[in-house]
C-alpha positions in Angstrom: 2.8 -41.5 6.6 6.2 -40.3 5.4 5.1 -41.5 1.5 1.9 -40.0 1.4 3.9 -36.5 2.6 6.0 -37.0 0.0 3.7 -38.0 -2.7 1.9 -35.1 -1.5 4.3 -33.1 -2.1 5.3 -34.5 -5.9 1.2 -33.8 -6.8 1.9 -30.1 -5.5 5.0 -29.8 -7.8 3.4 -31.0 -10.6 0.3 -29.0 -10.2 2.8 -26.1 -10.0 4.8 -26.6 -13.1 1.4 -27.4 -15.1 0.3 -23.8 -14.0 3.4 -22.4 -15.1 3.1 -24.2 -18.5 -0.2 -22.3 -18.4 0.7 -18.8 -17.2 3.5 -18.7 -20.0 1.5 -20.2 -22.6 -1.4 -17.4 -21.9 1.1 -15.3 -21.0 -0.8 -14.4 -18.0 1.5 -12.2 -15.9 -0.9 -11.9 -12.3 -0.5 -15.7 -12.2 3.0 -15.8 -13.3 4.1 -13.5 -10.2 1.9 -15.6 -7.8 4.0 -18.6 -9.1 7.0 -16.9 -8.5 6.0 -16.3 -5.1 5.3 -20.2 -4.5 8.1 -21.9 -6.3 8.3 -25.5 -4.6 11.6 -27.0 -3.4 12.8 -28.4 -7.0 15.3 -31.7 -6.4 14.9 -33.8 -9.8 16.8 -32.7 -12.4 13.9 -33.6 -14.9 11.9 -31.1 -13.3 14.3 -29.0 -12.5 15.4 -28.5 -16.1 11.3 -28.1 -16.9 10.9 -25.2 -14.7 14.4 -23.4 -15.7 13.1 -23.3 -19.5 9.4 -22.1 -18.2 10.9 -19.2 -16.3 12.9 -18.5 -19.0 10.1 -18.2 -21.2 8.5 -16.2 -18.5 10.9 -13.9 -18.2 11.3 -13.0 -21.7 7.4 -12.6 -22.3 7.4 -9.8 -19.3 10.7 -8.1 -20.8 8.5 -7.9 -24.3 5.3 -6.9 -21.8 8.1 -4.1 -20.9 9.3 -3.2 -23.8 5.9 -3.3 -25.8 4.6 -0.9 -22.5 7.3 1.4 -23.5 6.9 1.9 -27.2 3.6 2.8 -26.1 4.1 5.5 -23.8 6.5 6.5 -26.0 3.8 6.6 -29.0 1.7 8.6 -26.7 4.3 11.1 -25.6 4.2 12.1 -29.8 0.8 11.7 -30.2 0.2 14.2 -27.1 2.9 16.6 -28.3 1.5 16.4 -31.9 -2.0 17.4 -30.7 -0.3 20.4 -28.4 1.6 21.6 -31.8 -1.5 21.7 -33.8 -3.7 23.7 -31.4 -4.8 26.8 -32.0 -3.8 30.0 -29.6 -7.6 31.2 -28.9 -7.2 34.8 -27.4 -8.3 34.8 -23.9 -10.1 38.1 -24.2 -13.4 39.1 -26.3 -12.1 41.6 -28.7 -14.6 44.4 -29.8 -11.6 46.8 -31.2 -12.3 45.5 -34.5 
């Protein structure tokens, strides 16, 4: 009983770091965080080490997510402003003076 439990468990690990290795390779941040939420009770080092370099990876591919999400607003912001700049002041009365 106890062996099957534990090899049990070992399938779940594994299972989990192979859809890490998938979330970071498809950079696929929904099932990153629901990863994150899960993370199994890590004891060999082997593994250990395995899913230290995946969430770093991780990590760094939502910081460019970030940054690239930024730049964007950013490119907006002057795009917007640029449009405002060039618009032309249409008087909001009809004029029959002239």
């Amino acid at each position: 009983m106890f062996l099957k439990g534990f090899w049990m468990l070992g399938e779940r690990l594994q299972v989990w770091l192979n859809q890490l290795k998938v979330a970071v390779v498809q950079k696929d941040v929904e099932l990153l965080g629901k990863l994150l939420k899960e993370v199994p009770a890590l004891e060999d080092s082997k593994e250990i080490e395995q899913a230290r370099f995946l969430l770093k990876e991780a990590t760094a591919i939502v910081q460019k997510l970030k940054d690239d999400t930024a730049a964007s607003m950013v490119q907006m912001k002057k795009n917007l402003d640029f449009l405002n700049s060039t618009k032309v002041e249409m008087p909001s009365k009809f004029d029959i003076t002239s």
